[in-house]
C-alpha positions in Angstrom: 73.2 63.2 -1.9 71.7 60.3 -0.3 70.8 56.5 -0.8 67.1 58.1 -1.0 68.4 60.6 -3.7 70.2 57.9 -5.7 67.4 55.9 -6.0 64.7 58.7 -7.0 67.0 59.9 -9.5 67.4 56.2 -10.9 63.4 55.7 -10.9 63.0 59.1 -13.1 65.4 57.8 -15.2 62.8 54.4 -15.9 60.0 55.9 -15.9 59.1 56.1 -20.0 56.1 59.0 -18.8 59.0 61.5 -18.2 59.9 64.0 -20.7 63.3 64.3 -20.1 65.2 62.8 -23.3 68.2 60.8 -22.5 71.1 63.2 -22.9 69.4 64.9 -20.0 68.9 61.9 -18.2 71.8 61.1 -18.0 73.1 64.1 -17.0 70.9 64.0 -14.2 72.1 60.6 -13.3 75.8 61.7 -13.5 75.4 64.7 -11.2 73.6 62.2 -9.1 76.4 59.7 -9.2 78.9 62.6 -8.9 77.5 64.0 -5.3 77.5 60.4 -4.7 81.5 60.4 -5.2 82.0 63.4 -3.0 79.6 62.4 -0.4 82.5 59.3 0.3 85.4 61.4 -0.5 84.2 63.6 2.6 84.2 60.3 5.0 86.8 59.7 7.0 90.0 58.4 5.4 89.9 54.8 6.5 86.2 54.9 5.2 86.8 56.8 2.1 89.6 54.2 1.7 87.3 51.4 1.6 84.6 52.5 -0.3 86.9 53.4 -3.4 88.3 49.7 -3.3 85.0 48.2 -2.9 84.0 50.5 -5.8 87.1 49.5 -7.6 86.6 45.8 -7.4 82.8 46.0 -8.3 83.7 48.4 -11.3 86.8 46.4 -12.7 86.7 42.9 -11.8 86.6 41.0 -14.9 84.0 38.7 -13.5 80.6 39.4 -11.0 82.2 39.3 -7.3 80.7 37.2 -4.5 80.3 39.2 -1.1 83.1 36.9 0.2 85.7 37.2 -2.5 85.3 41.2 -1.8 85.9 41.6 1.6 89.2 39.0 1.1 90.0 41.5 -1.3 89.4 44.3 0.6 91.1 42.8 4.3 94.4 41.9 1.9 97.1 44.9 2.4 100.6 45.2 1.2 103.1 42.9 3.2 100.4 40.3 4.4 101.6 37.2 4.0 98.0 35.7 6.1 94.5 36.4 6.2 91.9 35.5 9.0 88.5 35.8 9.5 88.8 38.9 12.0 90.7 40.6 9.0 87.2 40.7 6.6 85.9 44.2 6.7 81.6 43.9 7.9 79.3 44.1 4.9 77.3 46.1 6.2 80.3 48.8 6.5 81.2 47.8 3.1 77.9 49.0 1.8 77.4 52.0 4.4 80.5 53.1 2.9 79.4 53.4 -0.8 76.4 55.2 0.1 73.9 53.5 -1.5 76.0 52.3 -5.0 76.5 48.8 -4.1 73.6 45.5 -3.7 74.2 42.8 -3.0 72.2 39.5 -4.4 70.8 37.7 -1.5 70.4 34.4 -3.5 73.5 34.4 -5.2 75.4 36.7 -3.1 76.6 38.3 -5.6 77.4 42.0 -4.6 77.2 44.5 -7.8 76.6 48.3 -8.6 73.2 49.7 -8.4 72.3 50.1 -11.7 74.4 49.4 -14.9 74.8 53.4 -15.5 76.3 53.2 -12.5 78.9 50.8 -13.9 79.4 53.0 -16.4 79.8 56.5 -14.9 82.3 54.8 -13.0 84.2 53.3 -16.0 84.3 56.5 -17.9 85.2 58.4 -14.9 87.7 56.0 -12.6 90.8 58.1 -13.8 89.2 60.9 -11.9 87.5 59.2 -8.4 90.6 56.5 -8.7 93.1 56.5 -10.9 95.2 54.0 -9.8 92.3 51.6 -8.8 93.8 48.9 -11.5 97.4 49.1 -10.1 95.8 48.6 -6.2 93.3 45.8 -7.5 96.6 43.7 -8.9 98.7 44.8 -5.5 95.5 43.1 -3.3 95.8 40.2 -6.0 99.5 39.7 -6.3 99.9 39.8 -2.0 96.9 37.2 -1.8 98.7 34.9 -4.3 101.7 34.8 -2.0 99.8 34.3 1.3 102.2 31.3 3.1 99.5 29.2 2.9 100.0 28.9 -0.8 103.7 27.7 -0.2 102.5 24.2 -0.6 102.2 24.6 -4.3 100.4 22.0 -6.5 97.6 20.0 -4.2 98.2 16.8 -5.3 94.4 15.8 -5.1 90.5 17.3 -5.6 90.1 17.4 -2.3 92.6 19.3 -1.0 92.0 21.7 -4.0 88.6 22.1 -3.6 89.1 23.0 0.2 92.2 25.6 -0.7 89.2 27.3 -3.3 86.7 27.2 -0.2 89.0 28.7 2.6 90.4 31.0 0.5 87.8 32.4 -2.0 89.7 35.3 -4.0 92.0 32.6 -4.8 90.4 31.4 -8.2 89.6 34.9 -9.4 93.2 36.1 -8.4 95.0 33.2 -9.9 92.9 33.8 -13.1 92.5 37.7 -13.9 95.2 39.2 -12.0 97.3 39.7 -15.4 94.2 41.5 -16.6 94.6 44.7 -14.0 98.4 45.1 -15.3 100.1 48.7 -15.8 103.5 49.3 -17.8 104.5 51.1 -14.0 107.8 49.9 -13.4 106.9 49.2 -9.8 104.2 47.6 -10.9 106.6 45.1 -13.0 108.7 44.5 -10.3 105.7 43.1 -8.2 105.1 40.7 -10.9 108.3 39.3 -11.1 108.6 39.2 -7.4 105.4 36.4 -7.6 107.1 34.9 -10.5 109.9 34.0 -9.1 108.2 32.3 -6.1 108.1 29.0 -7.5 105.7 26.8 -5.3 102.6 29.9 -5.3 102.9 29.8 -8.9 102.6 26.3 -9.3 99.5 26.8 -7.3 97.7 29.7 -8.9 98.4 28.0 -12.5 96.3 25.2 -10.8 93.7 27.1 -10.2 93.7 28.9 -13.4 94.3 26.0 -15.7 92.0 23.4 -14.1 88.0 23.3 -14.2 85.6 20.5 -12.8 83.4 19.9 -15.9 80.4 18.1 -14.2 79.7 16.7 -10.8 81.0 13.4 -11.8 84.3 14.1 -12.8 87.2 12.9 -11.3 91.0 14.2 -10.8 90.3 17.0 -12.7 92.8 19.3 -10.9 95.5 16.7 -12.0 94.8 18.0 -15.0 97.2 21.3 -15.2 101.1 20.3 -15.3 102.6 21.1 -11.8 106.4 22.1 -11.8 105.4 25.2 -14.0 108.1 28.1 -13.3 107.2 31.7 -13.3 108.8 31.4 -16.7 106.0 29.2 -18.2 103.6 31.8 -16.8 104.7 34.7 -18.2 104.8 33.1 -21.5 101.5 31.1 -21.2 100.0 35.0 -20.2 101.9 37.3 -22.8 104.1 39.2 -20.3 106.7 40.6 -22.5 108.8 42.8 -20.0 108.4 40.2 -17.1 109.6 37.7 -19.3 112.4 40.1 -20.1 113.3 41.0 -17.0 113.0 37.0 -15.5 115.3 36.1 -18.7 117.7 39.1 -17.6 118.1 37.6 -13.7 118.9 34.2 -15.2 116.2 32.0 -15.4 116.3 29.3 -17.7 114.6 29.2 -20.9 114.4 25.3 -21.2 112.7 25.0 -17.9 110.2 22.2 -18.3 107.2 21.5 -16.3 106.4 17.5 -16.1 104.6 17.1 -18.9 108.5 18.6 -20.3 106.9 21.3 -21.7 109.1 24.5 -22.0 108.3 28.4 -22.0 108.7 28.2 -25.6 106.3 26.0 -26.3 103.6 27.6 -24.0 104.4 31.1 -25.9 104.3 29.5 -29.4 100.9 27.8 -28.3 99.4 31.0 -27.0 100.2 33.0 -30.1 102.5 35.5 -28.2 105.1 35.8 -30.3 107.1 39.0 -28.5 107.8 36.5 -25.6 109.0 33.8 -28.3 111.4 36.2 -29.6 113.1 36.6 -26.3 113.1 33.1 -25.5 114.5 32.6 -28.6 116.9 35.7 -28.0 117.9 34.2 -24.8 118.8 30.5 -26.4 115.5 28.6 -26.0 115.7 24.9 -27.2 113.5 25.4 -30.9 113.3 21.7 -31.0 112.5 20.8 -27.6 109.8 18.4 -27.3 107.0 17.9 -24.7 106.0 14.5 -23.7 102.3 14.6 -24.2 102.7 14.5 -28.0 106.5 15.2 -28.8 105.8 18.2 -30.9 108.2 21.0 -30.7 107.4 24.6 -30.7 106.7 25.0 -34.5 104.7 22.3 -34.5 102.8 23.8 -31.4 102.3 26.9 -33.1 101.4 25.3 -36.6 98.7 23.5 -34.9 96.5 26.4 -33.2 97.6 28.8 -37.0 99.8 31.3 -35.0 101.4 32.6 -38.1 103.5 35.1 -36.6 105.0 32.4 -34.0 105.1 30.0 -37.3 106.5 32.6 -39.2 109.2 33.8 -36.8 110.4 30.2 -35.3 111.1 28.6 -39.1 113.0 32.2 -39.7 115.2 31.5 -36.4 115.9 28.0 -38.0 113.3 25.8 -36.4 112.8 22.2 -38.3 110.3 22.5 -40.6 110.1 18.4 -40.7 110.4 17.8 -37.2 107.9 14.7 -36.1 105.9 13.9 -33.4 105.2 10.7 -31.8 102.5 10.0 -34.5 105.0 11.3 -37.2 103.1 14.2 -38.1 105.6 17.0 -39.6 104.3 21.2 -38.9 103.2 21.1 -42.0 100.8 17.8 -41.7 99.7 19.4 -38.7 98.9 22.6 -39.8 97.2 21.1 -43.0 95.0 18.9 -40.4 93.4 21.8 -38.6 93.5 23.9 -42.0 95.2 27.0 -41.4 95.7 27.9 -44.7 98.7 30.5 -43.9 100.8 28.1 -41.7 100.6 25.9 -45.0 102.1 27.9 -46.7 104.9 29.6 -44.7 106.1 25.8 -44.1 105.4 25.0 -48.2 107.6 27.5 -48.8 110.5 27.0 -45.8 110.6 23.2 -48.0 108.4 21.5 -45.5 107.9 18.2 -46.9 104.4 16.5 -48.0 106.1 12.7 -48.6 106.9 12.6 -44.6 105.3 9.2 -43.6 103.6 8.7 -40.1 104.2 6.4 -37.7 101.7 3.8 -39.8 103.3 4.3 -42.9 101.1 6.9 -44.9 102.2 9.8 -46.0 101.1 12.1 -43.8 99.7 15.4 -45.3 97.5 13.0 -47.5 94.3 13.7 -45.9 94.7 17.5 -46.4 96.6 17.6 -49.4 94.2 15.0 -51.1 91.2 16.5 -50.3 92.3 20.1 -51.4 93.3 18.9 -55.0 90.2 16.6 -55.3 88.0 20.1 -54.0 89.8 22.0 -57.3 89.1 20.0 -59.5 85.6 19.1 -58.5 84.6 22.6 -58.3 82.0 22.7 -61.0 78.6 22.7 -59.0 77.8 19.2 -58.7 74.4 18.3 -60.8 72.4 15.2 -60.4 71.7 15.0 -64.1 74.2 17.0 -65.9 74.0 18.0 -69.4 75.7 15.8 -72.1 76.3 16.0 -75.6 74.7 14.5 -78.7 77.0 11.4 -78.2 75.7 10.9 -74.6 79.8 11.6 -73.4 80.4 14.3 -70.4 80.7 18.0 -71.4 84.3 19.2 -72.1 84.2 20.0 -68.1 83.7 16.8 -66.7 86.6 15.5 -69.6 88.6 18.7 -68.1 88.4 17.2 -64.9 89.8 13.5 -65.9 92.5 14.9 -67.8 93.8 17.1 -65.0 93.4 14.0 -62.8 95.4 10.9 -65.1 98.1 14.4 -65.9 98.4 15.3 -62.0 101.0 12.8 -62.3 100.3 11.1 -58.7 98.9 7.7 -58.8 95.6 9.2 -56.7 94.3 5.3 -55.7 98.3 4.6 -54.6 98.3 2.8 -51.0 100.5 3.1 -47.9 102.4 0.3 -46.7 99.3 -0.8 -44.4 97.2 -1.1 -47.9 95.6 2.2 -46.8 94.7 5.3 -49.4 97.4 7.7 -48.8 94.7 10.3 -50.7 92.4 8.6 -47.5 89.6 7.6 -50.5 89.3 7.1 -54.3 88.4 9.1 -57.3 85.4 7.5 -57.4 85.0 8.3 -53.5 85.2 11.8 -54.0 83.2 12.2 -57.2 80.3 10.3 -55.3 80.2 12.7 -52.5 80.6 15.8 -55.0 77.5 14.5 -57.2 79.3 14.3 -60.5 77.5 11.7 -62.3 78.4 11.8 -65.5 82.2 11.1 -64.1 81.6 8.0 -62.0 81.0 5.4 -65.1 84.1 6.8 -66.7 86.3 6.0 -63.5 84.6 2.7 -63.1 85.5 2.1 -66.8 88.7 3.3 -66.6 89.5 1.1 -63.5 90.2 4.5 -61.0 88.0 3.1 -58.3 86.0 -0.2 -56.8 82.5 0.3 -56.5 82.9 -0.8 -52.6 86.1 0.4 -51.7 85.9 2.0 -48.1 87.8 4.9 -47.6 91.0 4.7 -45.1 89.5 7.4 -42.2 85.9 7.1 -42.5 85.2 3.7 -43.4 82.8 5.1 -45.9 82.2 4.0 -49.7 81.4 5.9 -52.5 77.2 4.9 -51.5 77.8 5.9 -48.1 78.9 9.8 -49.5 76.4 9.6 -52.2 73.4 9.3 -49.7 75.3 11.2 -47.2 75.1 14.4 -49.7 72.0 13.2 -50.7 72.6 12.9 -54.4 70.0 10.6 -55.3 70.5 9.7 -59.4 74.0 9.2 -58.0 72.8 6.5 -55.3 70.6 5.2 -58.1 73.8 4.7 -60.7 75.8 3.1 -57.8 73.6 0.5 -56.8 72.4 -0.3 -60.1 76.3 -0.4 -61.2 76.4 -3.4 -58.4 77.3 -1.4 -55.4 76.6 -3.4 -52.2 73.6 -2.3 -49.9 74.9 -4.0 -46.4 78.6 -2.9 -46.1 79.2 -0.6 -42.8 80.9 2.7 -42.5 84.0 2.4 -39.9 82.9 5.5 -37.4 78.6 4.4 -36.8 79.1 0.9 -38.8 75.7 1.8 -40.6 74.5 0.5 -44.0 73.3 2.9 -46.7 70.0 2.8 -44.9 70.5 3.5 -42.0 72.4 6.7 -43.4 69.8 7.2 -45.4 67.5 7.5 -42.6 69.9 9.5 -40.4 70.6 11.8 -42.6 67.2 11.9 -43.5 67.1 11.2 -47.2 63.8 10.3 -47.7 63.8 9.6 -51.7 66.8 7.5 -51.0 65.4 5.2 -48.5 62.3 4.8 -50.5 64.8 3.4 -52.9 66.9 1.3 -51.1 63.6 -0.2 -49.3 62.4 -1.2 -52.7 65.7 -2.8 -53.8 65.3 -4.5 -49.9 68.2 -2.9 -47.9 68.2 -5.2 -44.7 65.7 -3.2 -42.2 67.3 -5.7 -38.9 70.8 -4.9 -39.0 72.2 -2.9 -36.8 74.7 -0.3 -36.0 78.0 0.0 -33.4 75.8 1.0 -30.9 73.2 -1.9 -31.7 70.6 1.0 -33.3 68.4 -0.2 -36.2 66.8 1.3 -39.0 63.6 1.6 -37.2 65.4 2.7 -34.1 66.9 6.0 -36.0 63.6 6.8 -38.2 61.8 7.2 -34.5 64.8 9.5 -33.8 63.5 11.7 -36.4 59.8 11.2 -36.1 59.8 9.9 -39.3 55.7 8.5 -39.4 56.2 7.2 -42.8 59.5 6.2 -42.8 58.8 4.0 -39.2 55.3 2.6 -41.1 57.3 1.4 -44.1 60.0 -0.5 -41.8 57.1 -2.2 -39.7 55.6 -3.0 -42.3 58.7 -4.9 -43.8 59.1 -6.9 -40.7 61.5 -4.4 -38.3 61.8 -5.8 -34.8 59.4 -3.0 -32.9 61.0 -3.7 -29.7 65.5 -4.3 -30.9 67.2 -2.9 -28.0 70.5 -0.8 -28.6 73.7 -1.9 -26.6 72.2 0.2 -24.0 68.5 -1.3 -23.9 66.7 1.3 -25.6 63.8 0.9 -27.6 62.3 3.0 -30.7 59.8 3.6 -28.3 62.1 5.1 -25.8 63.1 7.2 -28.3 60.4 8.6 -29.6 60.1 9.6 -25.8 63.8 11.2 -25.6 62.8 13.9 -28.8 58.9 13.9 -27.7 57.5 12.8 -30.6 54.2 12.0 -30.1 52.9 10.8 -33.3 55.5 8.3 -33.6 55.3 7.3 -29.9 51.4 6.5 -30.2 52.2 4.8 -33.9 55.1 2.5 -31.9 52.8 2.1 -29.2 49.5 1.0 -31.9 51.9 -1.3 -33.6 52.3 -3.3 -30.4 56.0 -1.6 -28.4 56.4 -3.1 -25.6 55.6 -0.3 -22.9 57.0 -2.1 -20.0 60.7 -2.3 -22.2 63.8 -2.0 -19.4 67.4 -0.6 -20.5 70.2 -1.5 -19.3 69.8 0.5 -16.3 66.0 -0.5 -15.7 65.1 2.8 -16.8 61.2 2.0 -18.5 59.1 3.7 -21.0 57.0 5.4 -18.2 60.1 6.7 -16.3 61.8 8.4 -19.4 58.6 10.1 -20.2 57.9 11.4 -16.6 61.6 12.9 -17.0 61.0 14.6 -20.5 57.6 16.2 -19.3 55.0 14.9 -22.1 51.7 14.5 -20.1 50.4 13.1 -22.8 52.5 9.9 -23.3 52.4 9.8 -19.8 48.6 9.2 -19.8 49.2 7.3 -22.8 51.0 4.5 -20.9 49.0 5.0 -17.6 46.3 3.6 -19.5 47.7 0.7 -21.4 49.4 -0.9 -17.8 52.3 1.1 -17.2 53.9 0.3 -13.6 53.5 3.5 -11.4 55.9 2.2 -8.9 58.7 0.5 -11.0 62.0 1.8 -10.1 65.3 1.9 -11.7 68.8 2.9 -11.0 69.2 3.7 -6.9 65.4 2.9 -6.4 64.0 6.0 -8.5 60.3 6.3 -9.2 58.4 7.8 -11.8 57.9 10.8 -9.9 61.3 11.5 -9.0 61.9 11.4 -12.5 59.1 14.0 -12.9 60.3 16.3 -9.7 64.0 16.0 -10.6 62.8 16.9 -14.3 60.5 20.0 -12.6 57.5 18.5 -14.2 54.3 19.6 -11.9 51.6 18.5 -14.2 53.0 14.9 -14.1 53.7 15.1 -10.4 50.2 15.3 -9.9 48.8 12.9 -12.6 51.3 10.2 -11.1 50.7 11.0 -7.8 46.7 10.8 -8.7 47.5 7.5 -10.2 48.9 6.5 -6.9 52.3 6.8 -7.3 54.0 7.1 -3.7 54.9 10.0 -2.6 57.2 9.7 -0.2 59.0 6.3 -1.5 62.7 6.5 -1.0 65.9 5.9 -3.0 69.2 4.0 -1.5 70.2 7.1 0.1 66.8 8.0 1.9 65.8 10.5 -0.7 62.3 11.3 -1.3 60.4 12.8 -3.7 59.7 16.1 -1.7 63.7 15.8 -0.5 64.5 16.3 -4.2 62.0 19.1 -4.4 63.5 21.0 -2.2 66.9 21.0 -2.9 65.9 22.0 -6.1 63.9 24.8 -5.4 61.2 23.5 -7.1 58.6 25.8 -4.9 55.4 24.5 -7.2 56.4 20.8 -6.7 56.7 21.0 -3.1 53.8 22.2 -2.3 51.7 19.6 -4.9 53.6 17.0 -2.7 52.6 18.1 0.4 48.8 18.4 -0.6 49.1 15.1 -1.6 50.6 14.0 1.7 54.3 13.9 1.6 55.7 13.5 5.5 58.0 16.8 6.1 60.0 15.4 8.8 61.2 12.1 6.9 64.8 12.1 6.6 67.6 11.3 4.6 70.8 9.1 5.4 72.3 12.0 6.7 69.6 12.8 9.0 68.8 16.0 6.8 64.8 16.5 6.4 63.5 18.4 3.1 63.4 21.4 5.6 67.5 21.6 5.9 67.8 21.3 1.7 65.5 24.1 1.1 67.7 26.2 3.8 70.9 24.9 1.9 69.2 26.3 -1.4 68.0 29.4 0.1 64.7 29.0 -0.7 62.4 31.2 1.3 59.4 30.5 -0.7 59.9 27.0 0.6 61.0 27.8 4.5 58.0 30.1 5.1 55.6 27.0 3.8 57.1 24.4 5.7 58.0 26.7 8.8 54.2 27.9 8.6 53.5 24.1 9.0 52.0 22.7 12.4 53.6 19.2 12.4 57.3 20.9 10.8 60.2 19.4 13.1 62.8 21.9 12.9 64.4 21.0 16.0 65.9 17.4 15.9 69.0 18.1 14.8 71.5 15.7 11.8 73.5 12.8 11.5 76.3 15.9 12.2 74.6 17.2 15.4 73.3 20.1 12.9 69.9 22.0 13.6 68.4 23.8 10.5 68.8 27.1 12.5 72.8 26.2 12.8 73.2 25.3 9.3 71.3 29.0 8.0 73.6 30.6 10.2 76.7 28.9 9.3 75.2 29.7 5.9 75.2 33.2 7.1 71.7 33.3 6.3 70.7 36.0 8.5 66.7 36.0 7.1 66.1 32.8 7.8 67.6 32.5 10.9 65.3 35.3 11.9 62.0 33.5 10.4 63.3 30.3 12.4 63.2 32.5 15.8 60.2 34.1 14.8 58.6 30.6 14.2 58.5 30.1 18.0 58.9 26.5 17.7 62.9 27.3 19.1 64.6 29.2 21.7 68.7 29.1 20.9 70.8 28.2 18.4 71.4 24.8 19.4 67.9 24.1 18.8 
């Protein structure tokens, strides 16, 4: 069975002409698979050897596999303790090996089975072609993890970090799915231990497994994992009941604590594994040990993320059921924050207490507590005109309702020592946002709740909740009743318009308009009325507030416009009603970002041609000296490439670094785009800072759409060489990009690799 063979069966198994059904497809593609398997079992042993681990890896990994990370894998034996670059097996023997099973992604180089039956006549059949393939995958992972090199432990910055992950590149994948290829073999155990119990390469695969850069921009991010972390921590942070065992039997400490003081204990009880807590516990693990993050102890940990059975067992081994944090939130408090319904009540009925006070003198289970009783009681479906007897007096469920509240025995509007709620909000809070509106005018008569009394958390007053839910009649009752129209909400500090227009409640902002709710106040974040109805695209809305005199151009705290936001969520109706009524098109923010530049970003030709024709500045920049048409080629906008660059737009302006349009192009791959810019004139050979012309970021991004058109090019420099000394045919073969090497030599325009 050949690579030829593989692939015909695999074609006869797409085509939808054939009239084989697919049990007997599959059998044909299993017999096919299966000569496969004894076509590399009859290779010699060291090549037999390394096609079943290749196949191994590419079959079990837990995650696609670059090229690079299998043949680490693959050069890493039992007893290493190094790895260098003469140690990586060839690809091309890799592949040779696995006649014909393996591919490899030339973009992404990403090296994965043939065909995804493939993957899973290998799955269903590894016990047979390799049985212990998971035992040798965690072997390859285990030795990597203890490579010398990793003796340093912790790197104490991104830099060195990110250079550890680039020399060594099964390092992330072993420090984070090794666990996941463990066997109950004895042996097996052992090996884990042994990396357990070296210290310093755990510290630095817990790194690696803990820590994750989040966006180009952020900083100290692999600071972010808790060095100091024993083999201990691991094993409880992964689950390993007999490793933990057998660490616990050769006398590691329980307490251990890594620097943030966390201890094994509170790792297992925050990962839910609750056979490791019981042998922590077994083996005379601190229960009240405190990290120093938050100072919660282990039930609190574990009451948090609703591990019952870690809640369960640490309050039966005596753990403090009214233990405080730094905040003076108890277990239960905590577990009644993030509502896990059966923590509360394991700790309810261990005596956990609901008086405890915080650290700002409120009783700290109020907000859950409160809001559960007032959900009870107010769980007749809220109407916005319920019925009401001859009398005009609630129904005997709305009296039901008052009486269970006056008998609850609690003073439900009592206060905390700072004047807050401790229910968080009143009565009259509550029955605002759950529509009842019969209720309200008998709280207001009976005293249970100002008309304007903000709510402790939120801010909020019983109008803000009312048009929140969008109870209308209730709004209606409240404002009539003499609730006021301007106060702010703590979180947004918007007025019961603005709300009303977030939350888009249009019946109730035709109200509050006609009992003339301020339209020019403004929010936290300096947003108006008008600003948040052009969030929406509300046409009417927007009309009814110019029309009352709203500022058309209020900037926000950050400079934007209603008109910039009508850009940001392409509304063009509202944009051209904005722009009618006079917005100012040529409108900076804070960052100089204009009108013209956000909608070249967002891709709408036609507010784009829109503000080309009322004046809009082609060439204004912003920021680090962007354009426009950066905006559109960074935003892969071709259409508006070429209407800008029609409208004169320059096309090869440059920002502080030397950037130019067709520079961001390319590194980009934004194929289309480049070659618009060139039609229109773009220079090839200008360069950035680093002496890098668009030709080197198009070989960076392995774009061969890109290299053939600019290689094809008479006036192409690919010669000169960076600010490094760099020629673009060094830089593709350092990028061991072998095809582009070979279209640079075949260009002619070179004769070595030194250019």
């Amino acid at each position: 069975m050949t690579v030829s063979d593989i692939r015909k069966q695999l074609i006869i198994f797409k085509s939808r002409n054939t009239e084989n059904n697919g049990d007997q497809k599959g059998k044909i593609l299993a017999y096919a698979y299966e000569q496969a398997i004894e076509r590399i079992k009859a290779q010699k042993e060291g090549i037999r050897n390394l096609a079943m681990r290749a196949l191994a890896w590419v079959t079990l990994a837990k995650r696609q596999i670059t090229t690079l990370e299998l043949q680490h894998a693959l050069a890493t034996q039992d007893g290493m303790t190094a790895l260098s670059h003469d140690d990586l097996p060839d690809l091309t023997d890799i592949t040779s090996a696995c006649v014909g099973l393996l591919t490899i992604d030339e973009e992404s180089r990403i090296i994965r089975l043939v065909h995804y039956t493939t993957h899973e006549y290998l799955q269903q059949t590894q016990n047979s072609w390799f049985p212990t393939a998971e035992e040798s995958i965690l072997r390859s992972c285990l030795t990597y993890l203890l490579f010398e090199v990793f003796h340093s432990g912790f790197c104490p910055s991104d830099e060195e970090f990110e250079q550890r992950l680039q020399s060594f590149p099964l390092f992330h994948y072993a420090s984070s799915h090794w666990e996941c290829h463990l066997s109950r073999n004895a042996e097996t155990i052992e090996q884990v231990v042994h990396f357990l119990e070296s210290q310093t390469n755990v510290e630095a695969s817990m790194q690696a497994r803990l820590v994750k850069k989040q966006h180009p921009l952020h900083q100290n991010y692999s600071q972010e994992s808790p060095p100091d972390m024993t083999g201990l921590h691991a094993s409880a942070l992964l689950g390993l009941t007999e490793a933990t065992k057998l660490l616990l039997e050769r006398g590691h400490n329980p307490d251990a604590m890594d620097s943030c003081t966390y201890t094994p204990l509170s790792c297992a009880s925050l990962c839910g594994h609750e056979g490791v807590a019981e042998l922590l516990i077994c083996a005379g693990a601190n229960l009240e040990a405190k990290d120093m993050r938050e100072g919660r102890t282990p039930l609190m940990h574990a009451a948090a993320v609703g591990h019952d059975a870690v809640v369960k067992l640490l309050i039966e081994r005596g753990g403090d059921v009214n233990a405080q944090d730094r905040a003076g939130r108890t277990p239960l408090s905590v577990a009644a924050f993030y509502k896990h319904k059966t923590a509360i009540e394991l700790l309810l009925q261990s005596n956990g207490t609901i008086n405890a006070r915080d650290s700002f003198g409120a009783i700290s289970l109020y907000h859950s507590a409160g809001l559960r009783a007032i959900r009870i009681l107010f769980s007749v479906s809220p109407k916005e005109n319920p019925p009401v007897t001859q009398n005009n007096t609630p129904e005997k469920s709305d009296d039901v309702v008052i009486d269970q509240l006056i008998e609850s025995g609690a003073d439900l509007n009592a206060k905390d020592d700072a004047g807050r709620m401790l229910l968080g909000r009143t009565l009259l809070s509550y029955a605002a946002e759950f529509g009842q509106y019969n209720v309200i005018p008998l709280l207001i008569v009976m005293g249970k709740g100002d008309l304007n009394e903000a709510d402790g958390e939120t801010g909020m007053t019983p109008l803000h909740w009312a048009v929140k839910r969008g109870h209308t009649s209730v709004v209606e009752l409240l404002v009539n009743a003499g609730a006021e129209l301007e106060t702010k909400e703590k979180k947004h500090h918007m007025t019961a318009l603005a709300s009303a227009i977030h939350y888009r409640r249009k019946e109730i902002v035709d109200f509050l308009l006609q009992r003339d709710a301020n339209v020019h106040v403004s929010d936290r974040a300096g947003r108006t009325p008008l600003y948040i109805a052009a969030k929406w695209g509300e046409l009417a809305i927007i009309q009814q507030l110019v029309d009352r005199g709203a500022d058309i151009n209020a900037r926000t705290s950050h400079g934007y416009t209603a008109l910039i936001q009508t850009i940001e969520q392409e509304n063009l109706d509202a944009f051209r009603l904005l722009v009618e009524k006079g917005a100012d098109i040529h409108a900076k923010d804070k960052r100089g970002v204009m009108p013209l530049h956000f909608a070249s970003a967002t891709g709408n030709i036609d507010m784009v041609r829109l503000l080309l024709e009322r004046g809009a500045d082609v060439h204004a920049r912003f920021c680090t000296y962007l354009t426009s048409l950066f905006a559109a080629v960074v935003g892969g906008k071709i259409d508006i490439v070429r209407l800008l660059a029609q409208a004169g737009a320059d096309v090869d302006a440059r920002c502080v670094n030397g950037m130019t349009p067709l520079i961001f192009a390319a590194e980009l791959r934004h194929f289309e785009i480049i070659k618009t810019l060139i039609d229109m004139g773009a220079d090839v050979n200008v360069r950035h800072t680093n002496g890098r012309s668009a030709l080197f970021f198009a070989i960076a991004a392995r774009d061969m759409s890109t290299i053939e058109l600019m290689v094809g090019m008479d006036n192409i420099d690919i010669i000169t060489p960076d600010a490094q000394g760099t020629t673009p045919i060094m830089l593709a073969r350092g990028l061991e990009r072998h095809r582009i090497v070979k279209l640079l030599l075949q260009s002619g325009k070179i004769t070595h690799y030194g250019g």
